[in-house]
C-alpha positions as CSV (number, residue, x, y, z in Angstrom):
1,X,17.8,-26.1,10.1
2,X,17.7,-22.9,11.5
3,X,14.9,-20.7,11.8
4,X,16.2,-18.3,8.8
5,X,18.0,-20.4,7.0
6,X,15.8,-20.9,3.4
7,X,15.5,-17.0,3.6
8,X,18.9,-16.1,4.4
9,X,20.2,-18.7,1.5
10,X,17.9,-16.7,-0.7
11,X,18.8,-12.9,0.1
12,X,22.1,-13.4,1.9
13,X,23.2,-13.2,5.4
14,X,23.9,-9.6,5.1
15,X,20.7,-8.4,3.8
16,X,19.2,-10.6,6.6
17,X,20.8,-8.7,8.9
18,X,19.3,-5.4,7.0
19,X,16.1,-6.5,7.0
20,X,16.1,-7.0,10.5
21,X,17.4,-3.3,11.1
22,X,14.5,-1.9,9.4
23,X,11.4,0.0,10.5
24,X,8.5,-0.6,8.9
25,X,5.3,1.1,9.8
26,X,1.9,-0.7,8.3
27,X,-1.7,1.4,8.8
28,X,-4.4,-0.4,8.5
29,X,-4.0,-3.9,9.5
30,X,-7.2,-5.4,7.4
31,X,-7.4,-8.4,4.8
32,X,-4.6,-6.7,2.8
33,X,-2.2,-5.0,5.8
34,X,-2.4,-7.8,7.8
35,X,-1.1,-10.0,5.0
36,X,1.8,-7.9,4.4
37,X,2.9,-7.2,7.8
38,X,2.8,-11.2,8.9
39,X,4.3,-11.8,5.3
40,X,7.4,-8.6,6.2
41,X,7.8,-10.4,9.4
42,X,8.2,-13.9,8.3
43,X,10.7,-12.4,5.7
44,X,12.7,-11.1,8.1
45,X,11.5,-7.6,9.0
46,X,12.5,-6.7,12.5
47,X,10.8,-3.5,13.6
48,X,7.2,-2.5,13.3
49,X,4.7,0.2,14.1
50,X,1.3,-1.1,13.6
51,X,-1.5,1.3,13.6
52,X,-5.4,0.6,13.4
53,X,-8.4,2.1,14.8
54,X,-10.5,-1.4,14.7
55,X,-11.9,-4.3,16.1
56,X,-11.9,-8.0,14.8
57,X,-15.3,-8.7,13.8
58,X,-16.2,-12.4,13.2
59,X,-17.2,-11.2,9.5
60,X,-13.8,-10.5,9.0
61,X,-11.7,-13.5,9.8
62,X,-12.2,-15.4,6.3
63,X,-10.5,-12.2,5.1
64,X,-8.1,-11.7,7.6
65,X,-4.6,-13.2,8.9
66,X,-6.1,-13.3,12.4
67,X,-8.4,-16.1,13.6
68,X,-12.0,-16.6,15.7
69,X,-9.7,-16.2,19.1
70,X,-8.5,-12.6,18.1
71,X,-12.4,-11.7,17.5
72,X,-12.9,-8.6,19.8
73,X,-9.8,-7.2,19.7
74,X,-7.4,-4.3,17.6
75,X,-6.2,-5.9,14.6
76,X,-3.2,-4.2,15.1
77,X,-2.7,-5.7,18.6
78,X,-3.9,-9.2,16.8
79,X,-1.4,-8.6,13.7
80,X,1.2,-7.8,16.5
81,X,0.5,-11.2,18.7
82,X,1.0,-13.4,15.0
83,X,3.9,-12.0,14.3
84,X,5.2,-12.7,17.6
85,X,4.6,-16.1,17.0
86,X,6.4,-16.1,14.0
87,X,9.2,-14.0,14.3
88,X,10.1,-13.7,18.2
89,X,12.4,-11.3,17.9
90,X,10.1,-8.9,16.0
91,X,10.0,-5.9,17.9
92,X,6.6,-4.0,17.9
93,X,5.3,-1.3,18.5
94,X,1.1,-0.7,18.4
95,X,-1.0,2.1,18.2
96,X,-4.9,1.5,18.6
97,X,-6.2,4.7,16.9
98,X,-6.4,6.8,13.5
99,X,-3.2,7.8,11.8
100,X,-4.1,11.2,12.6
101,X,-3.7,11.1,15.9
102,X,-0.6,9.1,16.1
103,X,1.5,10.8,13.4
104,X,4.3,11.2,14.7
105,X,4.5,6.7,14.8
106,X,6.0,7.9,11.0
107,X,9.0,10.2,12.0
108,X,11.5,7.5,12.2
109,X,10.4,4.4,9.4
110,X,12.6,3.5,6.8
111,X,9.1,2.9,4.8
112,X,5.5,2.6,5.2
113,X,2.6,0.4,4.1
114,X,-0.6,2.0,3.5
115,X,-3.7,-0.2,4.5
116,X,-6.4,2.2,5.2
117,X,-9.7,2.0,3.3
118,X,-10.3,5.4,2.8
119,X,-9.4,8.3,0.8
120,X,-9.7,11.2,3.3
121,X,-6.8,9.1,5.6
122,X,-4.5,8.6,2.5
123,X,-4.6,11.9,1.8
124,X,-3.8,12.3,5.4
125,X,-1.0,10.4,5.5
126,X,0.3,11.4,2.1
127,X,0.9,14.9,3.5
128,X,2.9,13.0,6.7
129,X,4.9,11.7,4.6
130,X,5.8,13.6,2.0
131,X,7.0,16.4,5.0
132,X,8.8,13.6,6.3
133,X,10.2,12.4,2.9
134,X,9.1,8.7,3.5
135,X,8.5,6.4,1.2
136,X,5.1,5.0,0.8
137,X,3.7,1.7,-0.6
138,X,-0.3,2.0,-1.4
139,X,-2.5,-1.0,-2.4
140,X,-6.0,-1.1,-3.6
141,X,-8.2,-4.2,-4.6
142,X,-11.6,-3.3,-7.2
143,X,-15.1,-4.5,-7.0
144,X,-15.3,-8.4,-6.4
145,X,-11.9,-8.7,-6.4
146,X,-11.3,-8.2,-10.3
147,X,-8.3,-6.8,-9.7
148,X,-5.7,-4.2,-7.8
149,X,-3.3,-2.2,-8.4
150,X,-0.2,-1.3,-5.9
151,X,2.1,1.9,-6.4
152,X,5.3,3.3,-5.1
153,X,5.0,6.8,-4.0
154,X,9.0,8.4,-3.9
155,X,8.5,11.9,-2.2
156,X,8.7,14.5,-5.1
157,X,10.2,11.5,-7.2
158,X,7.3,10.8,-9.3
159,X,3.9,11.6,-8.0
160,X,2.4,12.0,-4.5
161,X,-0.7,10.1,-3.6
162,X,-3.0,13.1,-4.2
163,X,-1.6,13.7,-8.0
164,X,-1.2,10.2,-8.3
165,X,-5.0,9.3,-7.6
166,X,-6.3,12.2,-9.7
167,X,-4.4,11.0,-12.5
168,X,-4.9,7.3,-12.3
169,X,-8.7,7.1,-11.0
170,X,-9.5,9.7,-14.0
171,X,-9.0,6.5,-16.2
172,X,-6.3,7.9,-18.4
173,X,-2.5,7.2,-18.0
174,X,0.2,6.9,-20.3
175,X,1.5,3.3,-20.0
176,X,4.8,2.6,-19.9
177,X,7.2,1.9,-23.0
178,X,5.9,-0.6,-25.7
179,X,2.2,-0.1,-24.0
180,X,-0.4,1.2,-26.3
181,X,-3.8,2.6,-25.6
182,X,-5.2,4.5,-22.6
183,X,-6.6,3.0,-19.3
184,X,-10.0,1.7,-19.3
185,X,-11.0,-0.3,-16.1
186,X,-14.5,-1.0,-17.5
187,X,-15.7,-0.5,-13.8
188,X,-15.3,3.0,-12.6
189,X,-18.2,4.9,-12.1
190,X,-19.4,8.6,-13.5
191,X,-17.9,10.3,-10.1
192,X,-15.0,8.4,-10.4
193,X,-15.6,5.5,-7.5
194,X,-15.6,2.1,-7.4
195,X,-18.4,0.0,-5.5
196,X,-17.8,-1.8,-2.1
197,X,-18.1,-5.4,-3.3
198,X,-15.5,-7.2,-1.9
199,X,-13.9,-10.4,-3.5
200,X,-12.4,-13.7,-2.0
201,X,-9.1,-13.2,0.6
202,X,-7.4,-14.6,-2.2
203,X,-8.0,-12.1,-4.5
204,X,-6.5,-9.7,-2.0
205,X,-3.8,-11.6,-0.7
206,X,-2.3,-11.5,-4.5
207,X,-2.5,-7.6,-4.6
208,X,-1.2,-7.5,-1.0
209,X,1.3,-10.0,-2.0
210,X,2.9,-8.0,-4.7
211,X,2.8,-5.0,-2.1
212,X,5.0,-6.5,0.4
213,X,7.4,-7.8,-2.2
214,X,7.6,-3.8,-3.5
215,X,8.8,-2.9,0.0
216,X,11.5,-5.7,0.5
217,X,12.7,-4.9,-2.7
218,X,12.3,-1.0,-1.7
219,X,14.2,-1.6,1.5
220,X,17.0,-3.9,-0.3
221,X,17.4,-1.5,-3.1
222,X,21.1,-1.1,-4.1
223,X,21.8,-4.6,-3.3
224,X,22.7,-7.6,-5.9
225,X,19.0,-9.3,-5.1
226,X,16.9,-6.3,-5.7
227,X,15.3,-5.6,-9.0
228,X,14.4,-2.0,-10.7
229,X,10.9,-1.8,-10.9
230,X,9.6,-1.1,-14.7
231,X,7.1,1.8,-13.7
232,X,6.2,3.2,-10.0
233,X,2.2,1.4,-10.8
234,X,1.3,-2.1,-11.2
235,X,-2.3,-3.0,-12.3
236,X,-3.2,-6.7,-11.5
237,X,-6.1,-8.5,-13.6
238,X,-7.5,-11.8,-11.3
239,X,-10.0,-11.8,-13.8
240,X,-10.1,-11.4,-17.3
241,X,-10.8,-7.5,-17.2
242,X,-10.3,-4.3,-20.0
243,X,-7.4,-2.5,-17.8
244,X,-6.3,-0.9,-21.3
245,X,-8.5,0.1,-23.7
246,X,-10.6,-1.9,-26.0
247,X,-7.6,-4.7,-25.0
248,X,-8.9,-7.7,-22.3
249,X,-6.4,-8.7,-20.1
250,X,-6.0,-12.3,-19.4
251,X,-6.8,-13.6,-15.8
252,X,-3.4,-13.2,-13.8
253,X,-1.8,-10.9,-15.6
254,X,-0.7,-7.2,-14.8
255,X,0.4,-4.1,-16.7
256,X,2.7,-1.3,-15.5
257,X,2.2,2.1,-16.3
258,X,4.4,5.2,-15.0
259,X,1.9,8.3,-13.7
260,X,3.8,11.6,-14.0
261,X,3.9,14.3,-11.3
262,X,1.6,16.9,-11.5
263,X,3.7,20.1,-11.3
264,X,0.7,21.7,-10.4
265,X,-0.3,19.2,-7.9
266,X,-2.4,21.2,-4.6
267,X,-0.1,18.9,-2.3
268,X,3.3,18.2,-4.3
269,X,3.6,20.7,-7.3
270,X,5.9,23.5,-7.3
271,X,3.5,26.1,-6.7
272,X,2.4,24.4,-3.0
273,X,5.0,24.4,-0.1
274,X,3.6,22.0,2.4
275,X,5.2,24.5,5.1
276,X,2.7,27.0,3.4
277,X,0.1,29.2,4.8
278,X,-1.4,28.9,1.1
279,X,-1.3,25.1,1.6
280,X,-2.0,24.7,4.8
281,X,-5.7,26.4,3.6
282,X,-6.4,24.1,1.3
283,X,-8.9,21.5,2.4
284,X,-9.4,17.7,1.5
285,X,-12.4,18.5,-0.6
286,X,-9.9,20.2,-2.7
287,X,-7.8,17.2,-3.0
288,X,-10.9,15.2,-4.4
289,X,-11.8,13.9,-1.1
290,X,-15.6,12.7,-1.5
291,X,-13.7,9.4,-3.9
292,X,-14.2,6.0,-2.1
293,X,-12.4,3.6,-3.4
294,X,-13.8,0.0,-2.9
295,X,-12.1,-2.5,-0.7
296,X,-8.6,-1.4,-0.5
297,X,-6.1,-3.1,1.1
């Protein structure tokens, strides 16, 4: 048996050989972006850019792809050495840093994974992206791993990050066809943030799972194996949680609901050219900034 022979008798040796064309770019390599880039490579992915700022602590590796031996080093360079071993042909390309001072890893991607924990850098990179009309893939785990949620952001196809966060962390979204009821997490604070209290690598690997599975699909979209996606947001439940209101959701289940654009979004509405001198005034605080939301992928 050859080495991808279960995948390509799954998606077909063409879209093999499409999968290995792409150019997927993954910041933040942490519990959840390290799952998905490992998981994108072992599923045939053949061109990264992995971008991360930080270190391999020994805290991290029972929530984290990479082992004791990487302790010390990037996680992106770590990421990059397991995928190496998985896919040899992989080739890599790794930036130790912030985003913001390696944007221009994002000018040729065919998509990107968003892995960053917080909110200032996703706005950050939702900017970078939407100028460069790339598609993005965010991920997000709650408070003791209760539950996620992963969404497709489609430059000015449906929402960007910034209208898609002040819509969704506000707690009310219309959910999609045959859904009833508003959005109620039952763990959102009074300012809108979630508290740091991270859950078991499980508990993220089945966000970060769904995540990677978004962007195959994304990047085979068109073909006979890919599947239309019933909303651009999924909202996992680990845990029996209240995700729509005064309705408990059983443990492994997840809703999708469809967040609008905001045509008077600061970053993607109408109004707003991101070419703009009027936008290029407006700062992050504007874009709701000061949210932290806990443990994202």
């Amino acid at each position: 048996m050859t080495t991808w022979q279960r995948v390509e008798q799954l998606l077909g040796s063409e879209n093999l050989k499409r999968l290995a064309e792409k150019r997927v770019g993954v910041v933040g390599l942490g519990s959840g972006g390290g799952f998905v880039a490992l998981s994108l490579a072992m599923s045939g992915i053949g061109h990264f850019v992995l971008v991360d700022n930080d270190v391999l602590e020994a805290g991290n590796v029972v929530r984290h792809v990479a082992d004791m031996r990487y302790v010390g080093q990037n996680k992106a360079a770590a990421v990059a050495d397991l995928i190496k071993h998985r896919n040899p042909q992989a080739q890599i390309e790794v930036r130790e840093g912030r985003i913001e001072d390696h944007a221009d890893v994002l000018d040729n991607l065919d998509i990107l994974v968003v892995g960053v924990d917080g909110e200032n850098a996703k706005f950050i990179i939702n900017e970078a992206a939407l100028k460069r009309r790339l598609t993005a893939i965010y991920a997000g785990v709650y408070e003791r791993g209760e539950g996620g949620d992963v969404v497709m952001i489609r430059p000015y196809d449906g929402p960007c990050y910034a209208c898609w966060s002040q819509e969704l962390r506000a707690g009310v979204v219309q959910p999609r066809p045959g859904e009833q009821g508003e959005l109620d997490y039952g763990m959102i604070g009074e300012e809108g943030t979630l508290e740091a209290e991270p859950g078991l690598w499980v508990h993220v690997t089945k966000v970060a799972s769904i995540q990677t599975d978004m962007v195959l699909n994304e990047l085979l979209r068109g073909t006979e194996v890919s599947e239309d996606m019933p909303a651009n947001t999924i909202i996992i439940a680990n845990n029996a949680m209240e995700i729509l209101d005064g309705e408990t959701s059983d443990p492994h289940t997840g809703i999708w609901v469809d967040v609008p654009r905001d045509p008077d979004c600061l970053v993607c509405g109408s109004k707003f050219q991101l070419s703009s001198e009027k936008h290029d005034a407006i700062s992050l605080d504007d874009l709701g900034g000061d949210i932290v939301f806990e443990d994202e992928l």
